[in-house]
C-alpha positions as CSV (number, residue, x, y, z in Angstrom):
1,X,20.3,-3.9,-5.1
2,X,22.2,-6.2,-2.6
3,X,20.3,-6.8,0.5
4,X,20.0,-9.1,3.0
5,X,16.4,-11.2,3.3
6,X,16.2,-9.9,6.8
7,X,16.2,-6.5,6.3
8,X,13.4,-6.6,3.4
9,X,11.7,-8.0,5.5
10,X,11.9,-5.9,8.5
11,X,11.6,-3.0,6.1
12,X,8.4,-3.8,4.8
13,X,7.2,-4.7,8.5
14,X,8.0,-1.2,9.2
15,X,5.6,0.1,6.1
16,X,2.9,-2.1,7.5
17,X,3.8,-0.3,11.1
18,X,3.6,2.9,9.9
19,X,0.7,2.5,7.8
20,X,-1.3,1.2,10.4
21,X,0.1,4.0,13.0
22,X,-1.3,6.8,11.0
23,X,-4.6,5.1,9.7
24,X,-6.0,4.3,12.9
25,X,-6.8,7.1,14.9
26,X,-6.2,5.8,18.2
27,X,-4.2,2.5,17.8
28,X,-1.4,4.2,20.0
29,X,0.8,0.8,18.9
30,X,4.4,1.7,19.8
31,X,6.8,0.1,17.4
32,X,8.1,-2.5,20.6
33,X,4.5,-3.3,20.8
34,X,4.4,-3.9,17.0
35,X,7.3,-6.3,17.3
36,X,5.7,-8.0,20.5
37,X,2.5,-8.5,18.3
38,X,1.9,-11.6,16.8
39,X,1.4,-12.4,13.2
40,X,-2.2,-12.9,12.5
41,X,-3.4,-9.8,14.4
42,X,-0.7,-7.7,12.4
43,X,-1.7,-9.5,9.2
44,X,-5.7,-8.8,10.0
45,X,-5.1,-5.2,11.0
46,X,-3.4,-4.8,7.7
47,X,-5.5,-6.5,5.5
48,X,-8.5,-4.9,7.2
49,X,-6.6,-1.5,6.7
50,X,-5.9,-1.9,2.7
51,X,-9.5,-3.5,2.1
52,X,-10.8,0.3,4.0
53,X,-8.1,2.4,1.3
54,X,-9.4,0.6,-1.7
55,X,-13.2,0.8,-0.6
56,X,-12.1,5.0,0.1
57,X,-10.5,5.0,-3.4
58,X,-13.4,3.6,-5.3
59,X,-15.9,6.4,-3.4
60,X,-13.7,9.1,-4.1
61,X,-13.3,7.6,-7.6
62,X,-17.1,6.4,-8.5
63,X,-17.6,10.3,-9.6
64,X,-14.7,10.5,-12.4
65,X,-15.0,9.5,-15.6
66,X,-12.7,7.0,-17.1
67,X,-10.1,8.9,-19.1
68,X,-10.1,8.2,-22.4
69,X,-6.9,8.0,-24.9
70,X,-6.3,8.0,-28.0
71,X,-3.7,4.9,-29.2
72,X,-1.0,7.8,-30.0
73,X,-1.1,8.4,-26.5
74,X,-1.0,5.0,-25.3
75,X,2.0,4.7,-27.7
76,X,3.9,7.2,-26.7
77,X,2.8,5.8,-23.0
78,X,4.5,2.2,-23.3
79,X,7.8,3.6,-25.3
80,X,8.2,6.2,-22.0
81,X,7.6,3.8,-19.4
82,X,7.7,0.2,-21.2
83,X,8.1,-1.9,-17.3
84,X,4.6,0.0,-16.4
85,X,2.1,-1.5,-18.5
């Protein structure tokens, strides 16, 4: 894919925006305000935001059992999707 530097980066700006948008209950960050905002407090907010989702993953998580396959499986796994593992 051919795109410009700027607009990755303004697109993944926008993912942090919207993630942090519909997390927070209450933020009420409009996307000028975003932009206004400057780095650390967006990079703290975020940070703080994906350390909350993986602390929410692990207690929703902590019940299941690790699944268990067999090496057929995993086999057949890494042939389908050999750039996932």
């Amino acid at each position: 894919m051919n795109t410009s530097m700027a607009w990755a980066i303004e697109s993944s700006l926008l993912d942090i925006y919207f993630l942090l948008v519909h997390r927070i209950e209450g933020l009420g960050l409009s996307l000028n305000d975003f932009w206004a905002m400057d780095t650390w407090t967006t990079s703290r907010l975020y940070c703080l935001e994906l350390d909350l989702i993986d602390k929410e993953e692990k207690e929703l998580n902590k019940d299941k059992p690790e699944s268990q396959n067999s090496d057929e499986v995993k086999e057949v796994y890494e042939e389908m999707f050999p750039n996932e593992s």
